[in-house]
C-alpha positions as CSV (number, residue, x, y, z in Angstrom):
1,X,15.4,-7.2,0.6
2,X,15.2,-3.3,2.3
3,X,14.2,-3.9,5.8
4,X,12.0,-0.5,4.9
5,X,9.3,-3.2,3.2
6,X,7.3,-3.1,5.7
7,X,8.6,0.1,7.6
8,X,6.2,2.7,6.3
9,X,8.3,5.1,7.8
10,X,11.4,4.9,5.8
11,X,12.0,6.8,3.0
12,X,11.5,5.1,-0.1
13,X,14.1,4.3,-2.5
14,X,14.1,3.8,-6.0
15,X,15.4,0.3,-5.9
16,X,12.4,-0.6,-4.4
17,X,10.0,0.3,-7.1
18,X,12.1,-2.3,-8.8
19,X,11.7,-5.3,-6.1
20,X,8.6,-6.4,-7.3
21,X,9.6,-6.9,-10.9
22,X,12.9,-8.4,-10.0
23,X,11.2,-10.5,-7.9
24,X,9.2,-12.0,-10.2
25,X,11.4,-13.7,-12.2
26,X,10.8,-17.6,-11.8
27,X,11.1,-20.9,-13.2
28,X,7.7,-21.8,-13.7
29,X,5.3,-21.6,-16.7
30,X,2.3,-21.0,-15.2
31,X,-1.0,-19.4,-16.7
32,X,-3.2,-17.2,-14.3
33,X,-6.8,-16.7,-15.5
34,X,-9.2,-13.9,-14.2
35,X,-12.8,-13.8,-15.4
36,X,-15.0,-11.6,-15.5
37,X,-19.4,-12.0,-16.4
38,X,-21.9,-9.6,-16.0
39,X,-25.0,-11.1,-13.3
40,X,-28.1,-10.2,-15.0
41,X,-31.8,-11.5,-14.0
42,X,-33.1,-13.9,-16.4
43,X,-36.2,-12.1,-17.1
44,X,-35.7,-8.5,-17.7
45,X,-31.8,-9.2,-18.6
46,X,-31.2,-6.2,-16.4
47,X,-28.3,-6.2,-14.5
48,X,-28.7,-7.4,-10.4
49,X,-27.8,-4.5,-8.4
50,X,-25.5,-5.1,-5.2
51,X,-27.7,-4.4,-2.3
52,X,-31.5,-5.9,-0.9
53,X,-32.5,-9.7,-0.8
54,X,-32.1,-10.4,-4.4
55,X,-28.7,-8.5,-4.3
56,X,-25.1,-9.8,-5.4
57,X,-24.0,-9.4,-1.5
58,X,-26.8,-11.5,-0.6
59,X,-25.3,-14.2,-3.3
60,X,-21.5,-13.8,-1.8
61,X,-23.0,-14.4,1.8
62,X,-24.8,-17.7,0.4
63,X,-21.6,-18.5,-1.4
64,X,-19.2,-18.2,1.7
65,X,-21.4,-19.8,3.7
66,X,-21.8,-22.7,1.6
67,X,-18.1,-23.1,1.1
68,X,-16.3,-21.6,3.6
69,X,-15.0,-18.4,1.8
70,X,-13.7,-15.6,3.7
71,X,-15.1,-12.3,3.5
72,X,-13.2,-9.4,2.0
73,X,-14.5,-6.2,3.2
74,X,-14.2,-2.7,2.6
75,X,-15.5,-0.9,5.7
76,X,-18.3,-2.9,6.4
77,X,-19.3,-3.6,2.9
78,X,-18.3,-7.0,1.5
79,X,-16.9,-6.9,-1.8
80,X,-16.1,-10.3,-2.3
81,X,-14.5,-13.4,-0.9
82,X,-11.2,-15.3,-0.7
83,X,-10.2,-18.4,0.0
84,X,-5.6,-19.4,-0.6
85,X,-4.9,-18.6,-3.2
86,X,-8.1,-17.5,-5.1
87,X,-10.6,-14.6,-5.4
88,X,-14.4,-13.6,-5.8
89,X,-14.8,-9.9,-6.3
90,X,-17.1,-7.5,-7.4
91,X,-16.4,-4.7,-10.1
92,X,-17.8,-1.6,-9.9
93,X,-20.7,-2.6,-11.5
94,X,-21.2,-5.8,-10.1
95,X,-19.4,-7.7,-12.1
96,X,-18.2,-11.0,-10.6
97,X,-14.2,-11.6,-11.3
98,X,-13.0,-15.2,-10.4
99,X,-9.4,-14.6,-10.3
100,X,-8.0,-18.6,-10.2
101,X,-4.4,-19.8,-8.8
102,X,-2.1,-20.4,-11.5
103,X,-2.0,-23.5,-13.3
104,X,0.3,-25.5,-15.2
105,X,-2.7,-26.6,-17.2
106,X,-5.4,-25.1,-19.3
107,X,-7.6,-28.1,-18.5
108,X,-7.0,-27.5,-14.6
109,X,-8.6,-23.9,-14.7
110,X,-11.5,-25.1,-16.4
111,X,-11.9,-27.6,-14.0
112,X,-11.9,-25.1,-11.1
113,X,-14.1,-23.0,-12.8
114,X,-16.4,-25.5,-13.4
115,X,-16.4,-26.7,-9.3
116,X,-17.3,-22.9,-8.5
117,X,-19.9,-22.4,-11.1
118,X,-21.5,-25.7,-9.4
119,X,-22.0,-24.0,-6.2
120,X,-22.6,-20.2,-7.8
121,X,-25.1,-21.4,-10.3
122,X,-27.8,-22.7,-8.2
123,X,-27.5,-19.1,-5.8
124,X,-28.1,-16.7,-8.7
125,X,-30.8,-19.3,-9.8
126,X,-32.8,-18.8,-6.4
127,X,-32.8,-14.9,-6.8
128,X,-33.5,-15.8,-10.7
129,X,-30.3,-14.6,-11.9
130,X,-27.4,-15.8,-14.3
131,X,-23.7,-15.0,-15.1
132,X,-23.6,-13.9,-18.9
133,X,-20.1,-14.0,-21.3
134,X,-20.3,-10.5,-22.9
135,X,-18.2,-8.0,-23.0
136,X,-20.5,-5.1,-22.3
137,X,-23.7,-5.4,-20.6
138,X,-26.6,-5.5,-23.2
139,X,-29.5,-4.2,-21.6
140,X,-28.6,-2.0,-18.8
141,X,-26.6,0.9,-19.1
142,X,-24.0,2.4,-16.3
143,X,-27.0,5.1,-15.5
144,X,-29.1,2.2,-14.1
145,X,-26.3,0.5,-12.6
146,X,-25.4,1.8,-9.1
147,X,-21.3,2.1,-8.3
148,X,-20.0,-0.8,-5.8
149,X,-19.7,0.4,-2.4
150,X,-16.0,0.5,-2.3
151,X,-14.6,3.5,-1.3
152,X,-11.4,3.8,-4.0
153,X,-14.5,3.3,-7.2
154,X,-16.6,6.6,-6.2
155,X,-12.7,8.3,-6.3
156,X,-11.8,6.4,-9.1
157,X,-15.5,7.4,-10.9
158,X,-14.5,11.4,-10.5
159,X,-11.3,11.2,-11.2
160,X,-11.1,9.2,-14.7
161,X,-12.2,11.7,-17.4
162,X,-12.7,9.9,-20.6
163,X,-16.3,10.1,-22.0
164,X,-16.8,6.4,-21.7
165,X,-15.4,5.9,-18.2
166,X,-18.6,5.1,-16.7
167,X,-19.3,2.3,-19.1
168,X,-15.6,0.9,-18.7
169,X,-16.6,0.9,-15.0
170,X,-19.9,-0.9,-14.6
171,X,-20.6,-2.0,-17.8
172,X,-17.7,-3.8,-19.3
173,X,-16.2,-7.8,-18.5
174,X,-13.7,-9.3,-19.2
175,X,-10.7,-12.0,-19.1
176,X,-7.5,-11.6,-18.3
177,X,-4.6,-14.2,-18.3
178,X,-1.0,-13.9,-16.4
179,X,1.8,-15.1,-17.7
180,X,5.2,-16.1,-16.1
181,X,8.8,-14.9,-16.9
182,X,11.9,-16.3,-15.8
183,X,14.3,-12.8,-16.2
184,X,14.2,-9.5,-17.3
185,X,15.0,-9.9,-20.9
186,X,12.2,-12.7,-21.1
187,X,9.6,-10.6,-19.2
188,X,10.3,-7.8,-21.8
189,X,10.3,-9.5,-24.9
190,X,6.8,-11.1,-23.7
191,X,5.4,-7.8,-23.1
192,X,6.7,-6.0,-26.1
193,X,5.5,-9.5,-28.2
194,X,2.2,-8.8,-25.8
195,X,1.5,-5.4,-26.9
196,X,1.7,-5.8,-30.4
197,X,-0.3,-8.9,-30.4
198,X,-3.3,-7.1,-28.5
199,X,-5.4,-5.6,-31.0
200,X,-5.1,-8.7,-33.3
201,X,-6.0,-10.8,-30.2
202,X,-8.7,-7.8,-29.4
203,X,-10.9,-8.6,-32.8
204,X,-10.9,-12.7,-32.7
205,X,-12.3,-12.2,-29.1
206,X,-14.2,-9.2,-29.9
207,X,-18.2,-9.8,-28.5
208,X,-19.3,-6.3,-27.1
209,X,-21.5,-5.8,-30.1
210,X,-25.2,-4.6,-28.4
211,X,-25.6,-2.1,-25.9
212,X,-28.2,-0.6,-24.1
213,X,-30.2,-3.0,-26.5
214,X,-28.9,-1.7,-29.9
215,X,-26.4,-2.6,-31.8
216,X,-23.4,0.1,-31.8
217,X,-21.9,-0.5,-34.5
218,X,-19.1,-1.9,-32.6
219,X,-17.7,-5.3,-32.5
220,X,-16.1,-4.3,-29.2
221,X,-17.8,-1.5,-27.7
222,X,-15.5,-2.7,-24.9
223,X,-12.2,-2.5,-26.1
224,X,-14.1,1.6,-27.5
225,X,-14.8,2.0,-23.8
226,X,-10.9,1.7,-22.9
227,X,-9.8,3.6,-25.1
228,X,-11.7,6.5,-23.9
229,X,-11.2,5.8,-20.4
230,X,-8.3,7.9,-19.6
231,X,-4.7,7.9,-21.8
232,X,-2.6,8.9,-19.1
233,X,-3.3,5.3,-17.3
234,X,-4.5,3.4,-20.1
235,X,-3.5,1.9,-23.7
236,X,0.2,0.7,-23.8
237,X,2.4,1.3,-21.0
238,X,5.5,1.7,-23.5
239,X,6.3,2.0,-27.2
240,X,7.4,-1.3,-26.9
241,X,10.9,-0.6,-28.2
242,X,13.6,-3.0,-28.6
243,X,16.0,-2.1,-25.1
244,X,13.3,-2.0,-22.9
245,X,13.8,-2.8,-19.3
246,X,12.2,-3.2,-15.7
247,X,13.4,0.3,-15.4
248,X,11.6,1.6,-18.4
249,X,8.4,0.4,-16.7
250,X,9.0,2.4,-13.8
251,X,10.1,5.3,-14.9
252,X,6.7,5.3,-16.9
253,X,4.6,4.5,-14.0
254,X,6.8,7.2,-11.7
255,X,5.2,10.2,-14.3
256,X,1.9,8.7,-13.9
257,X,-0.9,10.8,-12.2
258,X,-1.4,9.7,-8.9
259,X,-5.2,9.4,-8.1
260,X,-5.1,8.4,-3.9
261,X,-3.3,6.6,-1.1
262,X,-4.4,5.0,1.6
263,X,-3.9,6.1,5.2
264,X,-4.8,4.1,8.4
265,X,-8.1,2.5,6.6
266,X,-8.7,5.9,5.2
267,X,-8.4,7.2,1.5
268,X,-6.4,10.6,0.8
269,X,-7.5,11.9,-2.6
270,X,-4.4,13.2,-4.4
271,X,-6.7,13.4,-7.5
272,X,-3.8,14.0,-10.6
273,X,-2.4,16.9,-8.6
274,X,1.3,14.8,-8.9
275,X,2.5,12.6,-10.4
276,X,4.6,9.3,-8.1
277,X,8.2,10.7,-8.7
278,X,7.2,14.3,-7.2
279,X,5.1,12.3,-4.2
280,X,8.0,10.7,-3.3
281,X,10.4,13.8,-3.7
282,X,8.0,16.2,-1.7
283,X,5.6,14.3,-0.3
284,X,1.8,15.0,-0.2
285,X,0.3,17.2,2.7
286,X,2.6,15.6,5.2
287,X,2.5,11.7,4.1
288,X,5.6,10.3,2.6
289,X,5.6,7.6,0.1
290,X,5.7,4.0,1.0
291,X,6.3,0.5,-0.6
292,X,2.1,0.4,-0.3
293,X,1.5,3.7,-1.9
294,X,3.7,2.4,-4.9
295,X,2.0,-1.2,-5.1
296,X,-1.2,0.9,-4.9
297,X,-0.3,3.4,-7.5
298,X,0.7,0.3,-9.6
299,X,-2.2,-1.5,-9.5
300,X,-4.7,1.9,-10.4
301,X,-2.3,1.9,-13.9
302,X,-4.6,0.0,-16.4
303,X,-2.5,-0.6,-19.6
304,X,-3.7,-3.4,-22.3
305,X,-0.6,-5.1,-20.9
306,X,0.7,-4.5,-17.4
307,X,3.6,-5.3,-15.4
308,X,3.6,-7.0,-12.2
309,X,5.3,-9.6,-10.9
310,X,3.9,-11.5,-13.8
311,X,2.9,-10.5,-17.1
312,X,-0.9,-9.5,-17.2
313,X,-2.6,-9.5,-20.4
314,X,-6.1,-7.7,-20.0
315,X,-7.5,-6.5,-23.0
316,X,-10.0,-9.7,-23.9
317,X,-14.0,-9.2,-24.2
318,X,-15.5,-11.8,-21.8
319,X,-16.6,-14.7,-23.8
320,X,-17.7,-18.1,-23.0
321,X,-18.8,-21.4,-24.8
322,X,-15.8,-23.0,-24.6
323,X,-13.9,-19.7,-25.8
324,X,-13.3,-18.5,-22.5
325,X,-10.2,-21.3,-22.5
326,X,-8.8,-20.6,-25.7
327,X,-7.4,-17.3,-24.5
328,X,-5.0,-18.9,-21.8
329,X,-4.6,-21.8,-24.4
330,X,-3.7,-19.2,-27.4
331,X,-1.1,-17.7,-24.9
332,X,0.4,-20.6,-23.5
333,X,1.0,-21.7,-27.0
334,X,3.0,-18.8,-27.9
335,X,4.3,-17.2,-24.7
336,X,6.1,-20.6,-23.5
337,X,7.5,-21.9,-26.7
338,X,11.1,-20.1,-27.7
339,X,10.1,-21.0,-31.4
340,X,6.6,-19.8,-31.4
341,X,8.0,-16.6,-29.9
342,X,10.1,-16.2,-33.3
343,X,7.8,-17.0,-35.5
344,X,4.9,-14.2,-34.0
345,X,7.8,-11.8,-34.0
346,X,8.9,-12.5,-38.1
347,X,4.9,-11.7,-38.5
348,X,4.5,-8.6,-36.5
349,X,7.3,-7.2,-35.4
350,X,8.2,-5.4,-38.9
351,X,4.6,-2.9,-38.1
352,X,5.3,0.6,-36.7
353,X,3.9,1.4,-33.3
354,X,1.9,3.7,-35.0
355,X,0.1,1.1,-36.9
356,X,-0.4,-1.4,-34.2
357,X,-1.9,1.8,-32.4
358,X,-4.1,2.5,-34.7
359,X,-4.5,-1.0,-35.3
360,X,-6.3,-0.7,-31.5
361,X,-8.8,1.6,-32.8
362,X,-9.9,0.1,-36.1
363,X,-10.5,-3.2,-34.3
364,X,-13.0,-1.8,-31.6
365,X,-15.5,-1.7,-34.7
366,X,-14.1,-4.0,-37.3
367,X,-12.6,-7.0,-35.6
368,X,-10.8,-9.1,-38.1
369,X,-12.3,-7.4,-41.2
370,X,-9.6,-4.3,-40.0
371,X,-7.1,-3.3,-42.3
372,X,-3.4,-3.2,-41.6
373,X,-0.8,-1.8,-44.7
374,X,-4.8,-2.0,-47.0
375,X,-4.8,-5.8,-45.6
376,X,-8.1,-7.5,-44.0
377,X,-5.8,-8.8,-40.2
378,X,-8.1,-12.1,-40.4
379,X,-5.4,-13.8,-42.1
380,X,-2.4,-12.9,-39.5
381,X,-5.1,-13.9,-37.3
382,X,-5.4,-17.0,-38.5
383,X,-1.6,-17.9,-38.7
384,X,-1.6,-16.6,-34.8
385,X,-3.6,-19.2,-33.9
386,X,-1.8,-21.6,-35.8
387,X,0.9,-20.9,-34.3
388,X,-0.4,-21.5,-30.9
389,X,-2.2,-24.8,-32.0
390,X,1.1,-26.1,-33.4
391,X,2.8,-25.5,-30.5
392,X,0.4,-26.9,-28.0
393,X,0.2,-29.7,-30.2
394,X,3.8,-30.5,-29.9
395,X,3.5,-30.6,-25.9
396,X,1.1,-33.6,-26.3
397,X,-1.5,-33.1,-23.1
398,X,-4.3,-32.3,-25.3
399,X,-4.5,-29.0,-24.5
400,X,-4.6,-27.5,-28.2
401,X,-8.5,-28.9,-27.8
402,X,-9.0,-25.5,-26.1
403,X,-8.1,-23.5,-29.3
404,X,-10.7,-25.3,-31.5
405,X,-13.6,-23.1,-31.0
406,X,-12.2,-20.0,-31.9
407,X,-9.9,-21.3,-34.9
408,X,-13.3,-22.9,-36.0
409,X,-14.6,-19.4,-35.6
410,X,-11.7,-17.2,-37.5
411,X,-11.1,-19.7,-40.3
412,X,-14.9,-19.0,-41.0
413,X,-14.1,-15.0,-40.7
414,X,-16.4,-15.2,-37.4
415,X,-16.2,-13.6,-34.1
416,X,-18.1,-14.1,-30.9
417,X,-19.7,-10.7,-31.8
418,X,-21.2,-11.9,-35.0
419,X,-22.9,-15.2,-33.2
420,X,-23.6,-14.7,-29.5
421,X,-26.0,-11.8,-29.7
């Protein structure tokens, strides 16, 4: 490894940008699991704000006390909590995001989501508050939701210019899931099968249906949100052409808009006036690009499906009632099985990237009922989760239990949107 890792200093090179990817090539077949609920109160169903005494800070201090979590701050703002390997952090809007170690085992994460729920629940029940599974919050809207007090969301709030940025922000939940790779060519043929799985895996999970306390007209006013959050940043990261590479991914992220860094505990706004390759040609006002500007600059990108050192798949409404599991389960399935692989990429590969783009459009308000080539997608959606059950099946631990719900669901051309209202 460059000795300039943790030499601010140095110049940065190019083959550094690549380190992290290269890096995360590994052995294991792990699933990570990030979930994301919107805390409203029980009676008004509005959401709870962050400050006063029946605040979400107030809930994180309760938490860490009760189970010795760490505080992570931001100034002097706490903004959520860690403890080894796992996360409790605040969204913009208050959402709470458990973001779990990895596990070998679908039943595991549920099992750890389960022992923090036991200690969260009864909190948010002495302020009178619960965690919901939607996608979007139903009642209140992100003009009566106050922005987090995290310094890199009020930048992030001026800079993104789509017209549903604000909702995206403090509105929206959801879960995402990680998955490993074990070299390049098996990171990039999970992200290319990745991205043109995502709008099909969009619809069955669609359940963003009523906002503000009306229905939009939506089935995922959530997945509408992103897509009018801000393109440069947002939406697929490649075409997903066959020949991709590490490289690719850089190279994409390099002519990215840069929005800040960070400078001795102190933000710079760069605000889109360059994009990473000219910041670390010229520099920015005197500061030089670093291996932390780049890992920053990484994490502000916010495709469907995003490199890092894993493969993070992000673009599920939150859901719950058992559904919350089939989305690691449906990927695990697939993403781990050489066979299952093939058989998703006979069914979808042959589509254009312009149909699975538009594809991402259509789905935001018709779910399955979408059309693809003047065909309703609930039936590929149906063989994708057959797929996936198959292939758990064959493992024998049980673990194809966690796709019942939502095959229950498809096969009756149901989505969470259509029941949980």
């Amino acid at each position: 490894m460059n000795n300039c890792q943790t030499k601010p200093e140095c110049k940065l090179e190019y083959n550094q940008l690549l380190e992290e990817f290269i890096l995360g090539c590994k052995s294991s077949q792990k699933i990570g699991f990030e979930y994301e609920r919107i805390p409203v109160f029980k009676n008004s169903g509005e959401v709870v704000p962050y400050d006063g005494e029946y605040g979400i800070c107030e809930v994180l201090r309760e938490l860490a006390k009760e189970d010795n979590w760490d505080y992570i701050l931001d100034d002097i703002n706490i903004i959520g909590l860690k403890k080894l390997h796992e996360t409790i952090t605040l969204e913009p809007g208050c959402q709470i995001e458990l973001s779990l170690e990895p596990q070998n085992k679908i039943s595991d994460l549920k099992k750890r989501v389960e022992e923090i729920d036991s200690l969260l629940t009864p909190i948010l029940d002495s302020i009178g508050a619960k965690l919901i599974n939607k996608g979007v919050s139903p009642k209140t809207t992100y003009k009566n939701i106050k922005l987090l007090p995290k310094r890199r969301y009020a930048i992030m709030a001026n800079y993104l210019w789509g017209i549903l940025s604000d909702v995206m922000m403090r509105e929206t939940a959801g879960i995402q899931v990680g998955i490993d790779f074990h070299s390049e060519e098996d990171a990039m043929r999970k992200f290319r099968l990745a991205n043109i799985m995502m709008p099909f895996v969009t619809a069955m999970f669609a359940n963003s249906k009523i906002r503000g306390g009306v229905d939009t007209g939506y089935k995922s006013f959530r997945a509408l949100a992103w897509l009018n959050t801000d393109n440069e940043r947002c939406g697929f990261a490649t075409h997903f052409q066959d020949g991709m590479s590490f490289k690719g991914y850089v190279n994409q992220l390099l002519s990215t808009p840069m929005i800040f860094i960070n400078r001795e505990n102190k933000t710079v706004n760069i605000n889109g006036r360059l994009t990473f390759k000219q910041f670390m040609d010229k520099g920015f006002e005197g500061f030089e690009a670093n291996i932390d500007d780049w890992k920053l600059h990484s994490n502000l990108y916010f495709p469907e499906v995003r490199l890092r050192n894993f493969i993070e798949i992000r673009n599920h409404d939150c859901v719950g009632n058992g559904l919350e599991y089939s989305i690691p389960a449906l990927y695990k399935g697939i993403m781990y099985n050489p066979d299952a692989i093939k058989e998703i990429e006979k069914m979808l590969c042959k589509y254009s990237y312009t149909e699975i783009n538009e594809l991402r459009y259509n789905v935001a308000r018709y779910a399955i009922n979408s059309k693809l080539r003047k065909q309703s997608i609930s039936d590929l959606c149906k063989e994708i989760l057959k797929i996936s059950y198959q292939s758990l099946a064959a493992q024998k631990e049980n673990e194809e239990q966690f796709l019942e719900p939502i095959m229950e669901m498809i096969n009756s051309n149901k989505i969470p949107a259509d029941i949980f209202q």
